[in-house]
MIZABA-897234 format. One line per 3 residues: number of its first residue (from 1); for each residue z, y, x of C-alpha. Coordinates in Angstrom, 2 decimals. Layout:
NUM> Z/Y/X | ...
//
This chain:
1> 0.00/0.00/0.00 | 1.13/2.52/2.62 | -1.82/1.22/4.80
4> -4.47/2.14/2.14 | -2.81/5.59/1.01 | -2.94/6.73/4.67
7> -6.54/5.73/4.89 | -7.66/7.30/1.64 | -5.85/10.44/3.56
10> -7.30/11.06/6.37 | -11.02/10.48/4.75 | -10.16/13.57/2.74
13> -8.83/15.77/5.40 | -10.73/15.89/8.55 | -10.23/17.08/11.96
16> -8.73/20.74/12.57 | -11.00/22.02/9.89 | -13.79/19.55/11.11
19> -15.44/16.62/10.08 | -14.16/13.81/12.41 | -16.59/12.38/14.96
22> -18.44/9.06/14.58 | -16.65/7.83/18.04 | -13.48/8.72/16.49
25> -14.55/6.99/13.11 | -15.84/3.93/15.09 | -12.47/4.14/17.46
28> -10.24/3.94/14.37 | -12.33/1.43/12.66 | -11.81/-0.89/15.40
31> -7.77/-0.32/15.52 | -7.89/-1.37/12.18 | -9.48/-4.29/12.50
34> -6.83/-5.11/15.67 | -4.37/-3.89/12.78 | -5.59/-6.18/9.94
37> -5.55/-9.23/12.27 | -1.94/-8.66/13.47 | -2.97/-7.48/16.79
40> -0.70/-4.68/16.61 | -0.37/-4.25/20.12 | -4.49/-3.31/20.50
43> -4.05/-1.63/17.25 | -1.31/0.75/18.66 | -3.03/1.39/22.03
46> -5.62/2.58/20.27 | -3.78/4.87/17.69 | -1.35/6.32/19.83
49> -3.61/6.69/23.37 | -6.90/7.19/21.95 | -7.24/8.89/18.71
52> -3.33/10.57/18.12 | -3.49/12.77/21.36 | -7.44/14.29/19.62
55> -5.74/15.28/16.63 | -6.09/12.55/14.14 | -3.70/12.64/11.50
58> -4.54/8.93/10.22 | -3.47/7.49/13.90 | -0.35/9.48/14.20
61> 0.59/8.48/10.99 | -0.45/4.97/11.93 | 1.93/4.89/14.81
64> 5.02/6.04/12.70 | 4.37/3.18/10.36 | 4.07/0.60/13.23
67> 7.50/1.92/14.53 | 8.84/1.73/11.35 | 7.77/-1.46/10.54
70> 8.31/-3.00/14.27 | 4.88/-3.95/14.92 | 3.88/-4.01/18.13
73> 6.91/-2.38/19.24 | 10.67/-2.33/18.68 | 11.64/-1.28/14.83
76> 13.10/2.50/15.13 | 12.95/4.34/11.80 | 13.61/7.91/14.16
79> 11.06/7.40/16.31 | 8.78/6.88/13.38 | 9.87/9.88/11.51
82> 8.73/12.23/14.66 | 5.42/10.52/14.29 | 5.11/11.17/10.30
85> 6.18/14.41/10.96 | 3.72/14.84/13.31 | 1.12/13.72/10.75
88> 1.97/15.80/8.25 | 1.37/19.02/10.04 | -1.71/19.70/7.71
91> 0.72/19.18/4.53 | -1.17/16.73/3.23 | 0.76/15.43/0.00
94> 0.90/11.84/0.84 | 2.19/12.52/4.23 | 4.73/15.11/3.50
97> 5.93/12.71/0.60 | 6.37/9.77/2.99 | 7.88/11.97/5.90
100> 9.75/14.00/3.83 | 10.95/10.12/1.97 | 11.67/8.99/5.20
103> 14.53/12.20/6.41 | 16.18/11.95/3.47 | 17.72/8.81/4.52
106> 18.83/10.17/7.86 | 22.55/11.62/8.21 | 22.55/14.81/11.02
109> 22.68/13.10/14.82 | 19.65/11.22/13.51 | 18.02/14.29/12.03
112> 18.50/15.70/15.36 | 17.25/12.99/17.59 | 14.16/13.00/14.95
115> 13.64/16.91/15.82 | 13.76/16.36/19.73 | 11.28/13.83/19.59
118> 9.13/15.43/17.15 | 9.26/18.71/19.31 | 7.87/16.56/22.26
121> 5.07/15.17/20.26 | 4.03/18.52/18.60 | 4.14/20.14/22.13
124> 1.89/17.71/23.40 | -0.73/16.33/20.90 | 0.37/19.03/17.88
127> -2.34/20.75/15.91 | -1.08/23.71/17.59 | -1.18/22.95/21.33
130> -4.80/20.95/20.27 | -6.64/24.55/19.18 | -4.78/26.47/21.66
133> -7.22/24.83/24.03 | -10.42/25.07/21.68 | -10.00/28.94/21.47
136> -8.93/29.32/25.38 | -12.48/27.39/25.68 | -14.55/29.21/23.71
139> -12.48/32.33/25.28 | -14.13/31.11/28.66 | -17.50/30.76/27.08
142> -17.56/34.54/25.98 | -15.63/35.80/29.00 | -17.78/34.53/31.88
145> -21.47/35.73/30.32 | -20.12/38.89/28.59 | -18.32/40.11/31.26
148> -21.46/40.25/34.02 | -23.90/42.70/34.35 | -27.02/39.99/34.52
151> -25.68/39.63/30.66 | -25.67/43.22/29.54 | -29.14/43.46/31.86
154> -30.61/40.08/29.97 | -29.59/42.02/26.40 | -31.12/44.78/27.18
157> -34.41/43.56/28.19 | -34.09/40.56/25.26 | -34.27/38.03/27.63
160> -31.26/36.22/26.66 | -32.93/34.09/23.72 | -31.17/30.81/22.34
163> -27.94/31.27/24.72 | -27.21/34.22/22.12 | -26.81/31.37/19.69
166> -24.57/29.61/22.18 | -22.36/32.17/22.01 | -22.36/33.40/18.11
169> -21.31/29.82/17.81 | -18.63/30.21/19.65 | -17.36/33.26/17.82
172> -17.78/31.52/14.79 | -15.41/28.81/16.12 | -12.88/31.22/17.34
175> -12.60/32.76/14.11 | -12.10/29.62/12.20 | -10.07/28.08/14.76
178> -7.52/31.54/14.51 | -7.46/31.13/10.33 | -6.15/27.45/10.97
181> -3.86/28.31/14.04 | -2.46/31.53/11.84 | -1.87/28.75/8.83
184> -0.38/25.98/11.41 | 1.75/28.99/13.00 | 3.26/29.66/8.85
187> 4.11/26.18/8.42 | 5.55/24.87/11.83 | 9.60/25.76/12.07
190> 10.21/24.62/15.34 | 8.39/27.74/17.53 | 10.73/29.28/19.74
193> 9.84/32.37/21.06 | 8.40/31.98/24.25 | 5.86/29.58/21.87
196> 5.60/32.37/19.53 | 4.52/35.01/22.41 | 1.98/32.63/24.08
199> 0.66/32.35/20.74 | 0.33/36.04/20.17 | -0.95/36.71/23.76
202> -4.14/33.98/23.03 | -4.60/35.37/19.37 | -4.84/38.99/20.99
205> -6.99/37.75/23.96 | -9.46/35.83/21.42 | -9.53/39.18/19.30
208> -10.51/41.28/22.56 | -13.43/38.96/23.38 | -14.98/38.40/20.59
211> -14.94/42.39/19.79 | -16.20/42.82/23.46 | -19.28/40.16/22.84
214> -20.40/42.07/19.59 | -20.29/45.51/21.39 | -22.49/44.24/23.66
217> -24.94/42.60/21.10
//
């Protein structure tokens, strides 16, 4: 049951605002099959090194439910919990329900333990750490053509052609990647504030670039 409601899931969500990838489709299609042939071990490998630390919701919640059922690995409701949590960053209904399911049976040193581990995770493979990187690299993109003069000389002679479309694209991104990091920023409670002022330095830094590439359009 919870197998098939996490599947149904993750179809309907996507990746960071994305449709996932067929190599990510065919990577958890074959964990799966490891998973439906009680070969949890391959299963987990690939859930938690392969397709949790890219962002997919389905595999991180995969890994809390192989934790909490003990397959694969030694039966520990907390350490599951981070993982759901981890899942649910995107509040998807089913998630939240189950992670939210799932704390309610925990008294406070276990809430705790479930909040130190779920910090780790979140710093690591978190929605928010994952398009961090996305904008800084589409930040690069802009930054090393628009800020050469062969760039403003190409524009001006309209010699720059289809790498113009390299770079809209990557505005594009930016700007849909800084809608879903502002809504990620809103939900997640467990920013401190040196997190909160990296955050604000890239959001600034994205804003100055992209305003910098469309000046020089």
């Amino acid at each position: 049951m919870l197998l098939m409601l996490a599947m149904t899931a993750f179809a309907q969500e996507g990746y960071l605002g994305e449709a996932p990838t067929r190599t990510i489709l065919k990577a958890q299609e074959k964990a799966d099959g490891y998973f439906a042939k009680g070969k949890f071990a391959k299963a987990l490998a690939i859930y938690k090194d392969d397709l949790a630390p890219v962002g997919d919701k389905y595999a991180q919640y995969m890994v809390g439910y192989m934790n909490l059922a003990g397959n694969g690995v030694p039966q520990d409701a907390i350490v599951a919990s981070a993982w759901y949590r981890l899942a649910a960053q995107r509040e998807n209904e089913q998630y939240v329900r189950i992670r939210d399911g799932l704390l309610s049976l925990f008294n406070d040193a276990q809430r705790s333990r479930s909040d130190m581990l779920y910090v780790d995770l979140r710093r690591r493979m978190g929605d928010i750490a994952l398009v961090h990187k996305l904008i800084r690299d589409d930040i690069d993109v802009l930054h090393r053509r628009t800020g050469t003069e062969l760039f403003q000389q190409d524009i001006e002679r309209g010699n720059y052609g289809q790498q113009l479309d390299v770079l809209d694209a990557a505005v594009d991104r930016i700007g849909s990647r800084l809608e879903f990091l502002h809504r990620q920023i809103e939900l997640e409670t467990t920013l401190d504030d040196s997190e909160q002022d990296i955050l604000e330095q890239l959001i600034q830094e994205a804003e100055r670039e992209v305003e910098a590439y469309k000046a020089s359009r």
